[in-house]
MARBA-3410 file (N, C-alpha, C, O; in Angstrom, 1 decimal):
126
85.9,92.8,104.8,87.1,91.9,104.6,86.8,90.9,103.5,85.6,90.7,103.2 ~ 87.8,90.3,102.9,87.7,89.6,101.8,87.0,88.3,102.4,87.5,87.8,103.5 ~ 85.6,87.6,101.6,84.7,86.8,102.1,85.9,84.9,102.6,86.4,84.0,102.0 ~ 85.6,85.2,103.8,86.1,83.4,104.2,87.3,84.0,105.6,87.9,83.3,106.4 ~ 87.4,86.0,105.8,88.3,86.5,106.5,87.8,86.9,107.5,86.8,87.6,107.5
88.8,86.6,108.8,87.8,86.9,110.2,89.3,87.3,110.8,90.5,87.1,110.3 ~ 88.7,88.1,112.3,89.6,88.3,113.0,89.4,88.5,114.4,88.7,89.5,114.8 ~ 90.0,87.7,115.4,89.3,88.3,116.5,89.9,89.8,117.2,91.1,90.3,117.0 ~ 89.0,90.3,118.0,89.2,91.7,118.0,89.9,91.7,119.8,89.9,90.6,120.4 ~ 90.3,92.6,120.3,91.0,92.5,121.8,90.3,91.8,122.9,90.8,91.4,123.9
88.9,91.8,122.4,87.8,90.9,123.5,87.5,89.7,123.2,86.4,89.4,123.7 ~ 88.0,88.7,122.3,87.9,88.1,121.1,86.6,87.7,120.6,86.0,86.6,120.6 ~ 86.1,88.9,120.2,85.4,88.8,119.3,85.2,88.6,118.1,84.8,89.8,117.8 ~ 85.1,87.9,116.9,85.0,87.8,115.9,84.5,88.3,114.7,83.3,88.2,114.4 ~ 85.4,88.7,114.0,84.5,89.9,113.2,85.3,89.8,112.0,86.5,89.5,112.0
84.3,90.1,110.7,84.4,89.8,109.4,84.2,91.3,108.7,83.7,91.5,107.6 ~ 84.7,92.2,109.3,84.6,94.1,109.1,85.7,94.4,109.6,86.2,93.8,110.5 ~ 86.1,95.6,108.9,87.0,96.3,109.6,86.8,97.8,109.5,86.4,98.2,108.4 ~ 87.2,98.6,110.5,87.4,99.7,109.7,88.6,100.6,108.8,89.8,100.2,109.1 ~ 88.6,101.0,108.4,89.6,100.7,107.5,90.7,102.6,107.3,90.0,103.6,107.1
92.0,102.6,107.3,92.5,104.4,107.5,92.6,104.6,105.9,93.6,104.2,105.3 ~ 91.3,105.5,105.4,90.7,105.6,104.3,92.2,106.6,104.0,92.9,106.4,103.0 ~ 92.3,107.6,104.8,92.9,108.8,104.8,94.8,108.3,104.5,95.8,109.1,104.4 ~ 94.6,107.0,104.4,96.2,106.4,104.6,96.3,106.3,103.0,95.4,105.8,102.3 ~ 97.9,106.9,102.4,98.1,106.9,101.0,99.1,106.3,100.8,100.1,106.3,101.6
98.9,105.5,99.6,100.2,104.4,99.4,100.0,102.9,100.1,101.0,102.2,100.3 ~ 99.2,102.6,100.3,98.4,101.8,101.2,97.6,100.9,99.7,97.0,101.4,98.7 ~ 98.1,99.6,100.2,97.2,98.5,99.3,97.0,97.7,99.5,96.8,96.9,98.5 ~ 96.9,97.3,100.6,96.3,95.9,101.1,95.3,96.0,102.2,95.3,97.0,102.9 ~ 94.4,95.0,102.2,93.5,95.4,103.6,94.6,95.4,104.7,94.7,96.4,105.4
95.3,94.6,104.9,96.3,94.9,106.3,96.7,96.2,106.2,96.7,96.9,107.2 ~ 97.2,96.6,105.1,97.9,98.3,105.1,96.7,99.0,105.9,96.9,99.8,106.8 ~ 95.6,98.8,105.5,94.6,99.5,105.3,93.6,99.6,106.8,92.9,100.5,107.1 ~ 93.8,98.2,107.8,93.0,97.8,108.7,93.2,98.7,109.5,94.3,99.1,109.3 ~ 92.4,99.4,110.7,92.4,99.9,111.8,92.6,99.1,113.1,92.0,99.4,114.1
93.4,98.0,112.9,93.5,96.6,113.8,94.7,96.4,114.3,95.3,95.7,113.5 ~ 95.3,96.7,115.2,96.8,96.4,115.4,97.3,94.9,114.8,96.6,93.9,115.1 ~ 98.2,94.7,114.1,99.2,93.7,113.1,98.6,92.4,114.1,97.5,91.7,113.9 ~ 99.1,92.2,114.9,99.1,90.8,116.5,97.2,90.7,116.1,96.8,90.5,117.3 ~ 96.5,90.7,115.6,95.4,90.7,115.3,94.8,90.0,114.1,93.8,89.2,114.1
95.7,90.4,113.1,95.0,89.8,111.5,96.7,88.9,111.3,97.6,89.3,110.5 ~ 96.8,87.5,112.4,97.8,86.9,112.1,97.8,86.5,110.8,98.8,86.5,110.2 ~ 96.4,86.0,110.2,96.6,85.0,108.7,96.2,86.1,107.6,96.2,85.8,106.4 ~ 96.0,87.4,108.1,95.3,88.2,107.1,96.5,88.0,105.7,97.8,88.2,105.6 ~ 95.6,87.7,104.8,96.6,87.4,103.4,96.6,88.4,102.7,95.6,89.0,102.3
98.2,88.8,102.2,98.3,90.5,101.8,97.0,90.9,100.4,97.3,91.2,99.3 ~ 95.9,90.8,100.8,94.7,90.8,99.6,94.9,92.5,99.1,94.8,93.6,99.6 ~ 95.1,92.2,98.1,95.0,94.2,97.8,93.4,94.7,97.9,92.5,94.3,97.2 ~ 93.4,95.6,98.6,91.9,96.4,98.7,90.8,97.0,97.5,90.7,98.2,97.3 ~ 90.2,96.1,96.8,89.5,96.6,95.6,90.0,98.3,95.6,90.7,98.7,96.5
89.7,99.0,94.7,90.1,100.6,94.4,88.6,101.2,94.4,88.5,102.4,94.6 ~ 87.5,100.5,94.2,86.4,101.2,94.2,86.1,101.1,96.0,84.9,101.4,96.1 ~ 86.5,100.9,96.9,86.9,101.3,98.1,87.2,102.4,98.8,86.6,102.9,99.7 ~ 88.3,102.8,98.2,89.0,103.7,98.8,89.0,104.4,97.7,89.9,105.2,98.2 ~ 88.7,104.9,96.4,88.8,105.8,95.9,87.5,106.6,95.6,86.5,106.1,95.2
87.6,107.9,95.7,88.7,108.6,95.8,89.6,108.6,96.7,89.3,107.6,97.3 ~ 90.6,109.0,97.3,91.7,109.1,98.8,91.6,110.6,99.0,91.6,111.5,98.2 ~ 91.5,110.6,99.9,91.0,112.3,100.5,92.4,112.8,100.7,93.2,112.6,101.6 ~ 92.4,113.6,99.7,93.4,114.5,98.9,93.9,115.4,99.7,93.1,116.2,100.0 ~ 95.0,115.6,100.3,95.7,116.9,101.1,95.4,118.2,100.6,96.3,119.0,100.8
94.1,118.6,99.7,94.2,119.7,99.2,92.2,119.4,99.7,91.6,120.4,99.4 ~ 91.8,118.7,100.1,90.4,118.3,100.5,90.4,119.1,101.7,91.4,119.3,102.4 ~ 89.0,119.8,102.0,89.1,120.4,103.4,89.5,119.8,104.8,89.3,118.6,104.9 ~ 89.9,120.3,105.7,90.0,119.5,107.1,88.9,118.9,107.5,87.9,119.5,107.8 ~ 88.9,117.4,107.7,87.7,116.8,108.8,88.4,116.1,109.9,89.5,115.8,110.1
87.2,116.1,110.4,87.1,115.6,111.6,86.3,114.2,112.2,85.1,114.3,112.2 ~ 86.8,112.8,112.7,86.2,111.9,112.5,86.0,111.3,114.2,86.3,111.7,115.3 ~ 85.4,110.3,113.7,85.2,109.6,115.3,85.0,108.0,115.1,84.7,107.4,114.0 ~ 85.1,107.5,116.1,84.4,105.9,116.0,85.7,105.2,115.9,85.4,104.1,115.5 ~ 87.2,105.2,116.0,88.0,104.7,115.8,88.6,104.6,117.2,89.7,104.1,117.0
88.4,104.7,118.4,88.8,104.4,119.6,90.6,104.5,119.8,91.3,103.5,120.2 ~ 91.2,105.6,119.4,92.1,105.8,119.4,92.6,105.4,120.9,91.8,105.0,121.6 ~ 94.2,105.8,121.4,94.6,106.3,122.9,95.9,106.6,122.8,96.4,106.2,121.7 ~ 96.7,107.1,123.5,97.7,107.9,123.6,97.0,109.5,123.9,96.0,110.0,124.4 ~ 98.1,109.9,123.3,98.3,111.5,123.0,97.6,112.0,121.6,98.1,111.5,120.5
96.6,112.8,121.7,95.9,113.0,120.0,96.9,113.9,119.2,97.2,115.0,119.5 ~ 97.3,113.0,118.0,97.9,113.7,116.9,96.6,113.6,115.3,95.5,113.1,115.2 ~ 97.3,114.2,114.5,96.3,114.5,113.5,97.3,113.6,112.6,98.5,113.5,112.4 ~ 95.7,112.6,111.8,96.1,111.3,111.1,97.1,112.1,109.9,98.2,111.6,109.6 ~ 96.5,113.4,109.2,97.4,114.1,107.7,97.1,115.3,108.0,96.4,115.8,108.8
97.6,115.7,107.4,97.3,117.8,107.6,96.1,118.0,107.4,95.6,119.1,107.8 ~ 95.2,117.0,106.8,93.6,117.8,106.9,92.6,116.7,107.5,91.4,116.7,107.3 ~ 93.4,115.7,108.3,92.5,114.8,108.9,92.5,114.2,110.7,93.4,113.4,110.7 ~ 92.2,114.2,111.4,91.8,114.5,112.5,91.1,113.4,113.8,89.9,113.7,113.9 ~ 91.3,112.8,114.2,90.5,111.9,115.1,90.1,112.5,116.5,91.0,113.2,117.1
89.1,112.4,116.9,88.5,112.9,118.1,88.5,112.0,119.3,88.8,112.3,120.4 ~ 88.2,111.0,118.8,87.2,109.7,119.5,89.0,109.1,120.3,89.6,108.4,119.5 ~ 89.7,109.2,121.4,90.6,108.8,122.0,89.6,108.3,123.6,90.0,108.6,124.8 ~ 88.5,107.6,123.4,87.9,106.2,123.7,87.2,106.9,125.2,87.0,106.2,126.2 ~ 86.8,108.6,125.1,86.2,108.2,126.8,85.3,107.8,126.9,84.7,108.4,127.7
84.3,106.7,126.5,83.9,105.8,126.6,84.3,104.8,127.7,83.6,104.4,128.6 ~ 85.6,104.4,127.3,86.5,103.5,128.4,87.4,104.4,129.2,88.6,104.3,129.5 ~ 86.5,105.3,129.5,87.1,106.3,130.9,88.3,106.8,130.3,89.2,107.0,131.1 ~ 88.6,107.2,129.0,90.2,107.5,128.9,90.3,108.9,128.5,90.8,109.6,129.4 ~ 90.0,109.7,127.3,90.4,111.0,127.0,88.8,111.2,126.6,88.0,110.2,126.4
88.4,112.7,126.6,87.5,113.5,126.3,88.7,114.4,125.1,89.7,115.0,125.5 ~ 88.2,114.3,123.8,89.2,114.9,123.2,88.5,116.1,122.1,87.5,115.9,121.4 ~ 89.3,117.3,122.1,88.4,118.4,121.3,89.6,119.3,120.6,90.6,119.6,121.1 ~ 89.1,119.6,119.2,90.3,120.2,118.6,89.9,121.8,118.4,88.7,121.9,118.1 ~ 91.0,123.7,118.4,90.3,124.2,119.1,91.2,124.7,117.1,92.3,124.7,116.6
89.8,125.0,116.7,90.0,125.4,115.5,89.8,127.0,115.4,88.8,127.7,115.7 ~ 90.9,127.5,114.7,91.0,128.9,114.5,90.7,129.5,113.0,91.2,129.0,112.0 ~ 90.0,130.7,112.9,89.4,131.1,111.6,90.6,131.1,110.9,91.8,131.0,111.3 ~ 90.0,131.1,109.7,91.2,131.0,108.9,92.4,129.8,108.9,93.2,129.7,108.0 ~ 92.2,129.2,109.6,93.2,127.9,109.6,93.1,127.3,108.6,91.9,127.0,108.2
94.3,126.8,107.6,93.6,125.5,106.4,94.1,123.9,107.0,93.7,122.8,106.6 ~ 95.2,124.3,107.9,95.6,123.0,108.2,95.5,122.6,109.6,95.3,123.5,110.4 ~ 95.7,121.1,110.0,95.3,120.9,111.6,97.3,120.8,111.9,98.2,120.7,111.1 ~ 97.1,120.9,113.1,98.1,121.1,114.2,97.9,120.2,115.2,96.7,120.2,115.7 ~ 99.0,119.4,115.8,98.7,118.9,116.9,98.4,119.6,118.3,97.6,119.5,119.2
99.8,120.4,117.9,99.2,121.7,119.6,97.6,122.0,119.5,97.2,122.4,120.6 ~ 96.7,122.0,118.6,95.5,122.6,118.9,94.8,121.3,119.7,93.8,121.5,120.4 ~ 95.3,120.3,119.6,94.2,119.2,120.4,94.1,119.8,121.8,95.0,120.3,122.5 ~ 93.1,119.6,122.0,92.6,119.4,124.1,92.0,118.4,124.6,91.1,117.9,124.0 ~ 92.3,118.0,125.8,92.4,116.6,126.3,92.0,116.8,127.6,92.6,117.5,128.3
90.9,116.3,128.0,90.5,116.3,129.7,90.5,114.6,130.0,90.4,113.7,129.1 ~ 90.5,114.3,130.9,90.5,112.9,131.7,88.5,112.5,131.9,87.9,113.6,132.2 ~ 87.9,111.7,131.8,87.1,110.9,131.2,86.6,111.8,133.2,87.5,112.3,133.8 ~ 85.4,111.7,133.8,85.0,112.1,134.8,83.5,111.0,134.6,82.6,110.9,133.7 ~ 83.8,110.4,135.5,82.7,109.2,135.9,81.7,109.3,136.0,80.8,108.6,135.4
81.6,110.5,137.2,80.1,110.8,138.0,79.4,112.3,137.2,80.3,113.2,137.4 ~ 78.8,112.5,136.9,78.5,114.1,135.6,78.3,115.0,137.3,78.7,116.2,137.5 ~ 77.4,114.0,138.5,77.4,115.1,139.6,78.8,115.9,140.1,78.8,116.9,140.9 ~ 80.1,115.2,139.4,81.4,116.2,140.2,81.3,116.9,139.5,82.2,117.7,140.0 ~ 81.0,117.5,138.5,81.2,118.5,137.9,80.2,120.0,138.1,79.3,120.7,137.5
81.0,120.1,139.5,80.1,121.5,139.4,80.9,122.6,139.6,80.5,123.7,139.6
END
């Protein structure tokens, strides 16, 4: 974040980082740009995101990836046709999430995600 910028985060924690939706186009500001819900970066000042940042922008013609560490939740959809989040937070007991990729595919689909419920104890699983 631009130096003197903080924000506290849902636990209020205070943090001078963000991570940022690299994969988001048309986007020029760190707020465009934050992985922070808006009610978060109240003072954040529309600062445009240096370009040596984010450039290159991972091009809809870039192969499909696949990412994590962003603690999504809901229902998993795919961020662009070739970009993908996993991580829908079972960490905090929520989704176990896996995408079922078919040869030959060039692009993601949301029907391909699969979603199981977060299981506490590893002993129920037998």
């Amino acid at each position: 974040m631009p130096e003197g910028s903080q924000f506290a985060d849902k636990d209020g924690n205070v943090r001078t980082y963000i991570r940022i939706k690299w994969w988001k186009e048309g986007a020029k500001t760190y707020r465009d740009y934050a992985q922070v819900p808006d009610n978060q970066l109240p003072n954040m000042p529309d600062i445009v995101l240096p370009k040596a940042i984010i450039n290159p922008e991972y091009s809809i013609t870039n192969k499909p990836v696949f990412v994590g560490h962003y603690w999504f939740s809901g229902i998993p959809k795919i961020l662009k046709s070739n970009v993908a989040c996993l991580d829908y937070s079972v960490a905090n007991k929520e989704k176990l999430v896996c995408y079922r990729w078919n040869k030959g595919d060039t692009s993601l689909e949301n029907s391909q995600f699969v979603q199981v419920d977060c299981v506490e104890n590893t002993n129920d699983l037998q």
